[in-house]
NUVO-374322 format. One record per residue: x, y, z of N, C-alpha, C, O in turn. Coordinates in steps of 0.1 Angstrom, whole numbers, plus 5000, padded with zeros to 4 digits. Example, Ala and Ser with C-alpha at 12.3 -4.5 7.8 and 13.67 -1.06 7.14 Angstrom:
% residues 2
513249435078512349555078513249675078514249675085;512849785071513749895071512950005079513450115080;
//
This chain:
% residues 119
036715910617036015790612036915720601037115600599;037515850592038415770582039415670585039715570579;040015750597041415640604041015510612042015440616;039715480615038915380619038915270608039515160606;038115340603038115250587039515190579039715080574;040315310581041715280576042215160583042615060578;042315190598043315060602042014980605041415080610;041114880606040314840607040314730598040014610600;040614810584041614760570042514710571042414590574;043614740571044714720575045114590587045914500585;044114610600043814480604044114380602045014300604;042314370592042014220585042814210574042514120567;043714280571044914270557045914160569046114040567;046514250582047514150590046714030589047113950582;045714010595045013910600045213820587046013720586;044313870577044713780565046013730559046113630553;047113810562048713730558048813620572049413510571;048213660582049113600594048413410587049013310585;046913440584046613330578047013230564046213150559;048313280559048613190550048213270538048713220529;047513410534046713490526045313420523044813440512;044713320534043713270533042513400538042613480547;041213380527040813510530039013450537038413360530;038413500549037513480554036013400542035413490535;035513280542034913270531035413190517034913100510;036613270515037113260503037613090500037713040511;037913020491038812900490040412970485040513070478;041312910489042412920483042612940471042012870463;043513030466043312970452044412900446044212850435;045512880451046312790449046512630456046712620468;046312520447046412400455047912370458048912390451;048012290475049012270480049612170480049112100489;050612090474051211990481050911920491051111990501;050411800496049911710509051211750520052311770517;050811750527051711730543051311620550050311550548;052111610561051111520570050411540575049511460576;050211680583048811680588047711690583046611690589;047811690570046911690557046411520552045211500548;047311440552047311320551046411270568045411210570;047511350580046811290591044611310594043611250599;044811390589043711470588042111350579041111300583;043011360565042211230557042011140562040911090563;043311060570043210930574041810900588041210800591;041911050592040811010606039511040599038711000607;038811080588037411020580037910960565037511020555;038510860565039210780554038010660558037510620548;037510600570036710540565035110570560034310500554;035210710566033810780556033910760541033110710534;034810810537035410820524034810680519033810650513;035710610524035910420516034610380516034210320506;033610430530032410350526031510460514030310460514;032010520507031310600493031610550484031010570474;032810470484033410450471033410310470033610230479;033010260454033310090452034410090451034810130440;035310030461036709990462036909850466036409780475;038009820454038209670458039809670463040309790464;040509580466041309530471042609600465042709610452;043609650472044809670463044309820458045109870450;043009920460042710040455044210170461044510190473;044510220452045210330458044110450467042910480466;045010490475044210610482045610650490046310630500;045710730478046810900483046611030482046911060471;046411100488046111240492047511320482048711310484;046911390473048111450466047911600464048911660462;046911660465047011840471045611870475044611800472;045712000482044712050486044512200489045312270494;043612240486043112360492042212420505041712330511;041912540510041512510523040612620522041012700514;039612650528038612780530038412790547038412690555;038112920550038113010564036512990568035613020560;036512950575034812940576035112970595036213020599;033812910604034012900613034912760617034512680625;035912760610036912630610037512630603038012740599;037812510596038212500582038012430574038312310577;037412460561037312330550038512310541039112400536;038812210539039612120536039612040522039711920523;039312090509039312030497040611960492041612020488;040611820493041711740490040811650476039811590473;042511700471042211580455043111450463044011450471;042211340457043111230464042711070451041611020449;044111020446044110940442043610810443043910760454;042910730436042110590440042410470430042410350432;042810540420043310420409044310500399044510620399;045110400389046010480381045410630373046110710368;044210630373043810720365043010780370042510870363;042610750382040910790391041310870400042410840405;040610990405040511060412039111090419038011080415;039511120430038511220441038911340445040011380447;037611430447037611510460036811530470035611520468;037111550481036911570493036411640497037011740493;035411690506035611830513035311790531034211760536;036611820538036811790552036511950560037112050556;035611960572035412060577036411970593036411850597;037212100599037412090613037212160620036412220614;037312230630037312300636038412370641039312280641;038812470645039812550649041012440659042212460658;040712360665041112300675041812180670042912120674;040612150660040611950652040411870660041011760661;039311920668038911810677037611770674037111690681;036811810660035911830656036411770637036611870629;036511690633037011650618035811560616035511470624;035011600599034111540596033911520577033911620570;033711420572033211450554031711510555030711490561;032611630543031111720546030811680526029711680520;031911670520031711660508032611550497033711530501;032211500488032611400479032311360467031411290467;033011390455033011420442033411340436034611380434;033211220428033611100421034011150406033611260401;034711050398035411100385035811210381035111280374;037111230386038211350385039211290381039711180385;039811400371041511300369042111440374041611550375;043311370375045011420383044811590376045211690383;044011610362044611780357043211860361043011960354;042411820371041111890372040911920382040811830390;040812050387041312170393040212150404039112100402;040712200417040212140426039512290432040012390435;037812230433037012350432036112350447036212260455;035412430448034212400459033112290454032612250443;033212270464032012080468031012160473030012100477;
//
């Protein structure tokens, strides 16, 4: 039973590096740099977003890091710029596939040094 339990462990340890050291449940704990598919990602519920927010004309909206949690998919906490000094966050669930991307969460008045947490 012990050597069960042993690699069983050991497993979900592979399993968890093969994932980035993303851990089942857990949020990341380090925020990432934007990529594109991270950007691509925002942009397909960027008009959920816009209809939350009073935005006028000329508003920035840049996606500048994120973190991600293991769920049956994935959530997606992105800090993302709106004005020189305004921030948001996000929280995007998708599904394994990303045929499935939706705003599940959204958090007004954040600036650029405030640590990007669960929604």
């Amino acid at each position: 039973m012990a050597y069960l339990t042993l690699g069983l462990c050991l497993c979900l340890l592979g399993f968890t590096e093969a994932l980035g050291g993303r851990r089942v449940g857990g949020i990341s704990q380090n925020a990432q740099p934007v990529d594109q598919e991270i950007r691509d990602l925002v942009d397909r519920v960027k008009g959920d977003i816009v209809a939350q927010l009073p935005l006028n004309d000329g508003t920035i909206f840049e996606p500048i890091s994120y973190k991600t949690q293991l769920v049956n998919g994935i959530n997606y906490f992105v800090k993302i710029k709106i004005g020189a000094n305004s921030y948001i966050h996000v929280k995007i669930y998708s599904n394994f596939m990303k045929t499935e991307v939706s705003l599940t969460g959204l958090e007004l008045g954040k600036t650029a040094e405030d640590a990007i947490n669960y929604i």
